[in-house]
N, C-alpha and C positions, 0 to 999 in steps of 0.2 A: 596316472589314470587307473592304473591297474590298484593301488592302495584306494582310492575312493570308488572303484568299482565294488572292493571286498568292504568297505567300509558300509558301501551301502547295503549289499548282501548280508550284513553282518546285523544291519538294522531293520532286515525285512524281517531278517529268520525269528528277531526275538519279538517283533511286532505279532508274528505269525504263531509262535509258540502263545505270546498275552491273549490271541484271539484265543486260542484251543483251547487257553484254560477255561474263558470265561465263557466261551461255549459249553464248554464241559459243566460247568458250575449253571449257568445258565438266570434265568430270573428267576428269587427267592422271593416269598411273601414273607415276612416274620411276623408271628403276635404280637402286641405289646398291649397285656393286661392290665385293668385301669387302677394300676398303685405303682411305687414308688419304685421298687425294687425290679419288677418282672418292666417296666419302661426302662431302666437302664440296661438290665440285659440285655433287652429286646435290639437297643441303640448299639451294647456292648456287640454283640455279634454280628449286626450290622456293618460296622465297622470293620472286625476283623474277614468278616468275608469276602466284603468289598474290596479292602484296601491288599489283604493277605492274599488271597485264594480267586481274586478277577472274577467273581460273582459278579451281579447286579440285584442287589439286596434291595427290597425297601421294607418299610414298617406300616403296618397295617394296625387300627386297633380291634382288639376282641376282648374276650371273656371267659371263664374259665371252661364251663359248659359249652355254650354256643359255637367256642373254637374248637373245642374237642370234638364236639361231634361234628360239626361242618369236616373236621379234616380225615372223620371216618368217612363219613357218606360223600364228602365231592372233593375228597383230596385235596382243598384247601382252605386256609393256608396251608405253605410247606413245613413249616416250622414254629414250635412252640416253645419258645426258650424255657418258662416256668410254667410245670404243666401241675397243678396242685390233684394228685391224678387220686388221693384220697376221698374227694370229695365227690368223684364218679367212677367208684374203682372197676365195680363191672362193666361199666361201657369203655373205659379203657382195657381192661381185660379180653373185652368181644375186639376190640381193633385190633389190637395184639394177637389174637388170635385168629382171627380172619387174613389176617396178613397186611392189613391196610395202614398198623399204624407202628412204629419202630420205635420203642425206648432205648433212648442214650443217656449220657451221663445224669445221676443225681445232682441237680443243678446244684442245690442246697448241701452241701456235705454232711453239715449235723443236722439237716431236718429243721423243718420249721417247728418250733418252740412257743409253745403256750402254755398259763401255769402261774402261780401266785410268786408273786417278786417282791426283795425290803433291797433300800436303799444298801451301798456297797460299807459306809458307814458307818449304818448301824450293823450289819450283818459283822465289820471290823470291832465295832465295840462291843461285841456279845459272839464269841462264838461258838456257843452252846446253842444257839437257834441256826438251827440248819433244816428241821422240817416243818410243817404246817404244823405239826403238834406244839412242836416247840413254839412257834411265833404265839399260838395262844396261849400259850403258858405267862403271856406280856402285856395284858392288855393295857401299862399303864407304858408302854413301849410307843406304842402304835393309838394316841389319841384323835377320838371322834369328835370331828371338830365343832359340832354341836353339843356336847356331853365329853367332857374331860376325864371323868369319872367310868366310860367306857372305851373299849377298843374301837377300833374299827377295820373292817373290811371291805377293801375299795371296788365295786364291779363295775364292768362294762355298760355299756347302751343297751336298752330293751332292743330286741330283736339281734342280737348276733347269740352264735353257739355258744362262744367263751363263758355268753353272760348267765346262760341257763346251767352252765358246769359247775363254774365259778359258785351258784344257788346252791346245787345240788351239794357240793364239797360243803360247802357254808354247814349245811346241813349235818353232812356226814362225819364233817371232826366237831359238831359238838360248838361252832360259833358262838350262838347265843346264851349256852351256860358255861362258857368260860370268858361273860360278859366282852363279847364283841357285837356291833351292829354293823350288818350288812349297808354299804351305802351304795345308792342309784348316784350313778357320777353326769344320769343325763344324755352326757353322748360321747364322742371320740374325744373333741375336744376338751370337755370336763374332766374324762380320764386324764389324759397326758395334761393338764394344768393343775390336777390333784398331785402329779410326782414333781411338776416342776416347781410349785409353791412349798412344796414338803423341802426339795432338795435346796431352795434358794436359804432357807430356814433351818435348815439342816436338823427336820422334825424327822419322827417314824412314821412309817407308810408301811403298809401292805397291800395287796389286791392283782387282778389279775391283771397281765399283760402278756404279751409277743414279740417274739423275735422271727423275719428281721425286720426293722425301725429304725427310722429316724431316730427317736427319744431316748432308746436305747446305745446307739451311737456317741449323743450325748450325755445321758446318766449314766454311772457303772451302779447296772444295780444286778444283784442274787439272784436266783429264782431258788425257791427252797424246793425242797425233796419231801415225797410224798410219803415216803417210809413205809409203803406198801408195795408188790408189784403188779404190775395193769392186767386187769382182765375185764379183756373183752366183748366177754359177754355181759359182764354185771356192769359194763358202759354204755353197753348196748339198751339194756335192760331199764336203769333208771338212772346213771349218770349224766347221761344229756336226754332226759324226760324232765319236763319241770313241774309235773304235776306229781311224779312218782314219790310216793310220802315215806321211801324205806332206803335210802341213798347207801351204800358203803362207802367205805376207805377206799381210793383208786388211784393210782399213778395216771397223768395223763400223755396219752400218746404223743409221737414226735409223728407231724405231717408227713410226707413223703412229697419232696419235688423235684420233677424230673423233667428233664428236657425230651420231650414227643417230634415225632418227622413223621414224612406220610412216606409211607412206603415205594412209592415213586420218586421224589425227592431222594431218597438214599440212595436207591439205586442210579442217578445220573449225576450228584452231587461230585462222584468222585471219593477216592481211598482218602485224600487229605483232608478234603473237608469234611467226611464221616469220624476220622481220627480226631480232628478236634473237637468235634459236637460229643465224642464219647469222652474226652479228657477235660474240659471246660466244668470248673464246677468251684464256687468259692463257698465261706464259711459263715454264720453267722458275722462274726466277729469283724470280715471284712466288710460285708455289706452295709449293716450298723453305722460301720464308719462314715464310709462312702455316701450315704443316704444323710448323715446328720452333714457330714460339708454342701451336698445339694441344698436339704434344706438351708441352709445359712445363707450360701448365695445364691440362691431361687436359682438354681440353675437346671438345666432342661437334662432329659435323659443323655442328648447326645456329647451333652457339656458335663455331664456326670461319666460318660463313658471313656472322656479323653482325658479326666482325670485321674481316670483310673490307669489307663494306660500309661502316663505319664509316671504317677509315682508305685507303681508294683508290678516294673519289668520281670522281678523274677519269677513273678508268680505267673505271666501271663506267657512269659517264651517257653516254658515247659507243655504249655495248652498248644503250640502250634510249630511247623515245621520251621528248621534256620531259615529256609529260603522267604515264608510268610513271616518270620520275627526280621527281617531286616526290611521287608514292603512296609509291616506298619510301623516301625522307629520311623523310615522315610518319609511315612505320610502326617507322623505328628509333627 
């Protein structure tokens, strides 16, 4: 009697402690912005909160803007896994500074990456082309596939930034008198089926793209070097202008993403779960990955985040306490 009295005591106490935590932790909203990369996340941390730290996490969808600000002005969501905080940096600035909104960990480590990219290759069989100068120094490298006799240069869809950069540079190194043409691909998909027809063919390619991707995941391709350093005023000025008729030479910035909380949120979350949201952060390189096996097997963010967990324990039990690295081995 007395061994199943302690037994039972033994089962209240840790039932009782699983309550405190997940009180403590409490109901989380998380983002999940509408791409590929910030949906896994969003699933990613979902999972570790839940299964690790006895939250009650779900996933919400938003938007870059529309979330940011909603978690200035009405505190929610709690959580923004990928907060691309470039693209509103004074209204995240004013959160941060009002107190409303807490940057943690650089989700992205090296920055999200945009920029003109050659196949890995061709980049191996010449490696004397390492900058945009150099790639036009080739235009018998990189043929237009309407004009053999010309280079070419791959751009994005009308209406994204990339595509007006992408112009602008075109302009600036000198494109069209070191016989390249500029080509409209269309749209996303015209893009990424211009590197895949290139790579199956094992032709030259240039033009711009990003990291992180799917496509990227799948092709190992370069991104050349600007052979300039960034400044940011004369980016400001007429690198992403498209009408601006005097472009220079420019290095292009590396995004900044960052994981965002609302300032209430942190403060009841708990020392654990703040210490992870400030350690959680992977690379290009891994997500690439990760996002090219999704795409293959059409799999969901939450099927993309267990297997992540599955194959890169070491990277992910440095992000969280022994006691949450043993909850979630148990929960996969």
């Amino acid at each position: 009697m007395k061994h199943l009295l302690a037994s039972t005591c033994l089962v209240a106490g840790l039932m009782a402690m699983t309550g405190a935590a997940r009180a403590e932790c409490g109901d989380v909203t998380i983002a999940s912005m509408n791409w590929q990369s910030a949906e896994v996340l969003a699933a990613l941390d979902k999972f570790i909160l839940n299964e690790g730290y006895g939250c009650n996490a779900e996933v919400i969808v938003g938007d870059t803007v529309p979330t940011i600000t909603s978690m200035i002005e009405k505190g929610d969501p709690d959580l923004a896994p990928e907060g691309w905080v470039d693209l509103l940096p004074d209204v995240v600035k004013r959160g941060i500074d009002e107190g409303k909104l807490v940057g943690a960990a650089v989700a992205l480590s090296d920055g999200a990456v945009q920029g003109w990219w050659i196949p890995k290759y061709v980049a191996d069989a010449h490696p004397d082309i390492k900058t945009i100068d150099d790639a036009l120094k080739h235009p018998e490298l990189f043929p237009d596939p309407e004009d053999k006799s010309k280079g070419a240069v791959h751009n994005g869809p009308q209406g994204w930034g990339g595509t007006v950069v992408t112009g602008q540079l075109y302009k600036a190194y000198g494109g069209e008198a070191a016989n390249f043409t500029l080509i409209d691909t269309g749209s996303a998909a015209g893009l990424d089926g211009s590197i895949a027809k290139a790579y199956e063919r094992k032709e030259g390619w240039v033009g711009y793209y990003w990291a992180p991707t799917a496509l990227l995941g799948k092709y190992d391709m370069v991104k050349l070097e600007h052979g300039v350093p960034y400044d940011a005023a004369e980016w400001k000025r007429c690198n992403t202008v498209a009408d601006c008729p005097d472009p220079k030479k420019n290095d292009w910035p590396k995004d900044t993403v960052q994981t965002l909380v609302t300032k209430p949120f942190s403060e009841r979350a708990g020392e654990d779960v703040m210490a992870y949201l400030n350690k959680r952060a992977w690379t290009n390189a891994t997500v690439n990955k990760l996002m090219a096996w999704m795409t293959d097997n059409q799999a969901s963010g939450d099927d993309g985040a267990k297997h992540f967990l599955e194959e890169n324990e070491a990277l992910w039990k440095d992000w969280v306490s022994p006691e949450a690295a043993e909850k979630i081995k148990a929960a996969l």
